[in-house]
Phi, psi and omega in degrees: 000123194300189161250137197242135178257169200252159152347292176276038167103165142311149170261154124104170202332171187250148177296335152304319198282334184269318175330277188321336194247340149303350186257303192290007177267312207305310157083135212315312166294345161293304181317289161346294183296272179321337150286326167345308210274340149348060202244145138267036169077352190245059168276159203271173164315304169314275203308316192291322163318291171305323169313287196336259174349292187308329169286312174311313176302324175293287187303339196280294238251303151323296175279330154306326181284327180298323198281338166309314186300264198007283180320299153323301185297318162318323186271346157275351197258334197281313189273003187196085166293020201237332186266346169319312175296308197300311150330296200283182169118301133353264214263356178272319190285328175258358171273007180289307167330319156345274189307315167290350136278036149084352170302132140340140142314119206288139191297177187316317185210097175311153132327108199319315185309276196295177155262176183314184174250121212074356143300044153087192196277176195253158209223137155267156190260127189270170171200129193297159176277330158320100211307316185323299179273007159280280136008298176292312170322317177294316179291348232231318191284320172289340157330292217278285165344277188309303193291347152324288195316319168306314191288318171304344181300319170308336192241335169326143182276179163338289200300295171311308199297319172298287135014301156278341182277284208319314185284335205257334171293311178315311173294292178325287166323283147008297181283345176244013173266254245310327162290299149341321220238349166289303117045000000 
C-alpha cells in the first residue's frame, strides 16, 4: 500500500520549530561556546600557534586534575575498602579521561598518600574516616574538577572544547552517583 500524504500537511512539529527550541534551550552561553569554534579557516601562523600553546596548557592542566581525582579515588578506595567495588568503575573512567588528555596511564593503584607523579609538589589526599563523608569528599573534588573543566572551555579549541565538556559531564554525572550513593 503506497504512502499517501494528506492535505493538511505532516503531523507534529515542523523542523524549524524544534530548531528554535533547541536553541532556545541551549541558552546564551552554549551559543556562545559554540560560536567560538567557528572559524574560516584563514587565521595566521601566529594564531595558530598560540591555539596550539593554549591547548597544551589547557590539555596539561585536564590530565593533572584527572590524575589528582586518580589519587583520590585510591586513597579513598584505601581507606574504605567496603566502597572499592562501587568505586573503581568510577575511578577506572578517570584514568581513561587521564589518558585522553594525553597522560600516561595511570597504575592500577597510586599510592594512596601521594598525587600522581609530575602533578606538582606531592601532597596527601586526606580522606574523611568516615565512609559517608568520603564519599562527599569525593563528589565534591569531582565538582570542583567538571567545573574547572567547564570553565576552561572559553579558551579551548573546537576539538579540545568537545573533549572537555564531554569529560566535565561525566565528572558531573560522578558527582552525582557519588552522592548519591551516600544516601
Amino acid at each position: 500500500m503506497p504512502l499517501t500524504r494528506t492535505a493538511s500537511g505532516p503531523t507534529g512539529p515542523r523542523r524549524r520549530s524544534l530548531l528554535a527550541l533547541a536553541g532556545g534551550s541551549v541558552g546564551a552561553a552554549g551559543v556562545g561556546a559554540l560560536l567560538t569554534g567557528c572559524t574560516d579557516g584563514a587565521g595566521d601562523g601566529a594564531d595558530s600557534d598560540g591555539r596550539a600553546s593554549a591547548d597544551e596548557r589547557v590539555r596539561s592542566e585536564a590530565a593533572r586534575g584527572s590524575l589528582t581525582l586518580v589519587a583520590h579515588y585510591d586513597a579513598t578506595i584505601a581507606a574504605h575498602p567496603a566502597l572499592a567495588n562501587r568505586l573503581r568503575p568510577l575511578r577506572s573512567e578517570v584514568a581513561r579521561h587521564a589518558e585522553a588528555f594525553g597522560s600516561p596511564p595511570p597504575s592500577a593503584s597510586a599510592s594512596p598518600s601521594a598525587t600522581p607523579e609530575g602533578s606538582g609538589p606531592r601532597r596527601t589526599v586526606e580522606v574523611p574516616r568516615d565512609a559517608r563523608k568520603a564519599l562527599t569528599a569525593l563528589a565534591t573534588a569531582e565538582r570542583r574538577t567538571a567545573d574547572a573543566r567547564t570553565t576552561a572551555l572559553a579558551t579551548a579549541s573546537p576539538e579540545l572544547a568537545r573533549l572537555l565538556a564531554s569529560v566535565a559531564a561525566s565528572g558531573a554525572a560522578h558527582a552525582y552517583l557519588l552522592a548519591e550513593s551516600r544516601t
